[in-house]
C-alpha positions as CSV (number, residue, x, y, z in Angstrom):
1,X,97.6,92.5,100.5
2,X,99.7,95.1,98.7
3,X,103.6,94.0,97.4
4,X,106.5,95.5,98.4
5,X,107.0,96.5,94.5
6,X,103.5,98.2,94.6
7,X,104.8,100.1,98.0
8,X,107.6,101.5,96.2
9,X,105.9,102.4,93.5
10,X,103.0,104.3,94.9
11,X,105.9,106.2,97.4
12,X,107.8,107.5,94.0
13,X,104.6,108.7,92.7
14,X,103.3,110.3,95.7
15,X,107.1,112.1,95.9
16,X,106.8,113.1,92.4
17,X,103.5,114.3,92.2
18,X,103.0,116.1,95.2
19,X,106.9,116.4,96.5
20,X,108.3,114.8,99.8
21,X,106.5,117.0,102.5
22,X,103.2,116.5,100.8
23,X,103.4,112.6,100.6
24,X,104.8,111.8,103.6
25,X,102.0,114.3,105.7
26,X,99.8,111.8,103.3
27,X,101.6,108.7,104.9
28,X,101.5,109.7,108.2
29,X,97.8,110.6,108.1
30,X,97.2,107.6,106.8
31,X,99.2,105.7,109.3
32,X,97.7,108.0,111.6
33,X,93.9,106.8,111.0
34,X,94.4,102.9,110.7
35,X,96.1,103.2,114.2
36,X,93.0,104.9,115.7
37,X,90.7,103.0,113.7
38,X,92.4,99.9,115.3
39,X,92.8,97.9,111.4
40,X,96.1,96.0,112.7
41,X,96.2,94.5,109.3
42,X,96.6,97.5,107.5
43,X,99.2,99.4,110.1
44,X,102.4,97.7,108.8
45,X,101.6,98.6,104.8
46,X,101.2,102.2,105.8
47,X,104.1,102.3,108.5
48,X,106.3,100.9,105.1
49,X,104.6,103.7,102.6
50,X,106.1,106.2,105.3
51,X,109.1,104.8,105.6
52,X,109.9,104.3,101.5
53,X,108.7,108.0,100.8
54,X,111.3,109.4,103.7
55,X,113.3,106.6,101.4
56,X,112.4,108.2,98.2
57,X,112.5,111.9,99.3
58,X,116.0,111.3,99.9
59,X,117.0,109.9,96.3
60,X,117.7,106.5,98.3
61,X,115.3,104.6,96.7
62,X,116.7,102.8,92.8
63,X,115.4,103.4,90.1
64,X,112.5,99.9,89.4
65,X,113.7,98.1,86.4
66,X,112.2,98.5,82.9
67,X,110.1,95.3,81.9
68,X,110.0,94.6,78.1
């Protein structure tokens, strides 16, 4: 099972690295194929990937704090 942290970590980089539109045509593909593919386990994780890079694309996402 992926964490919430790892969610909002891979949605940042996805913004970065490929910009909003990019990442969240990526989510919704994604979202897209578990729903057809029937893998209810796996639905919700990409339904919140979706939803946190419409989060980041919109500069509503904080900053993740720096460990040390």
């Amino acid at each position: 099972m992926i964490s919430t942290q790892d969610l909002v970590t891979t949605a940042k980089f996805l913004v970065a690295r490929d910009g909003a539109d990019h990442a969240l045509a990526f989510a919704a593909n994604g979202l897209e194929a578990m729903t057809a593919a029937n893998q209810q386990a796996l639905i919700p994780d990409w339904r919140a990937l979706y939803d946190l890079i419409a989060e980041a694309a919109m500069g509503r996402l904080q900053a993740s704090p720096t460990l040390h």
